[in-house]
C-alpha positions, 0 to 999 in steps of 0.5 A: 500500500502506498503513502498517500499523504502529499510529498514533494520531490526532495521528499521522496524517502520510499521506493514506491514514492516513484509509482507516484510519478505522472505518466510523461515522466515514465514516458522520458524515462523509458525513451532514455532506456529504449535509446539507450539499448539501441544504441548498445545494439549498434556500440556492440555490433562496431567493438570489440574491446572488452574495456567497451562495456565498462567505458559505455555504462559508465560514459552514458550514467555520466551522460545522464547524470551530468545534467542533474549535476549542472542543474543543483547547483544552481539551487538555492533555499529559494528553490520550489518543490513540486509535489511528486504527481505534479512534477514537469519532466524535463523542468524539475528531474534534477529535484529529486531526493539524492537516492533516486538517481542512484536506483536510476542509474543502477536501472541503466546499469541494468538494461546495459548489462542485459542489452551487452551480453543479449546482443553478444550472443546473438546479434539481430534485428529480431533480437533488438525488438525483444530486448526494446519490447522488454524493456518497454514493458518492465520499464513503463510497468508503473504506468500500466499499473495506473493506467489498468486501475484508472488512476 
């Protein structure tokens, strides 16, 4: 059961907090994990250097994080906090509370790892479409839950 009293992003202190997200903020995110396991697929299909995996994971993690970086610091006391069901996707992600980009990027991490080794493995189109329909699926799972309930 989740918290159902009002909390802002610097708030957020429950991993089921990030059920509370609105709808286009599943819809960024899984857009970054579908991007990024497409461009896994074509990384992975031009190197071969076992030093790739770790300099791509750690590369694209940088990547995201490094906007949230420039962002807080440029807060101040007087910065706003929405409340998580408010949030604006691209105006307010570098707001949340410091765990949540570590289970982001451990989320990343994750997708990376399982994209690598599928397509080092096997390596087609075929194989592409079901690690996006998967990821697709799993990543957006919040979303299916709220839009099936109608909440």
């Amino acid at each position: 059961m989740t918290d159902a009293r009002p909390k802002r992003l610097n708030e957020m202190d429950d991993l089921r907090d990030m059920g509370r997200f609105p709808v286009p903020v599943y819809v960024g995110a899984t857009s970054n994990i579908l991007l990024t396991i497409c461009l896994t697929y074509l990384l992975r299909g031009r190197y071969e250097s076992p030093l790739m995996l770790p300099a791509w994971a750690v590369g694209i993690i940088s990547a995201n994080l490094m906007p949230v970086i420039v962002l807080r610091s440029r807060m101040d006391d007087g910065t706003s906090f929405p409340e998580i069901e408010e949030m604006d996707f691209f105006g307010d992600q570098h707001k949340f509370s410091s765990w949540v980009y570590a289970v982001a990027s451990g989320n990343m991490l994750f997708w990376i790892l399982l994209a690598w080794s599928v397509f080092s493995r096997r390596r087609d189109r075929k194989t592409l479409v079901g690690v996006l329909v998967l990821a697709f699926v799993c990543t957006f799972f919040p979303a299916w839950v709220r839009l099936f309930r109608g909440r």
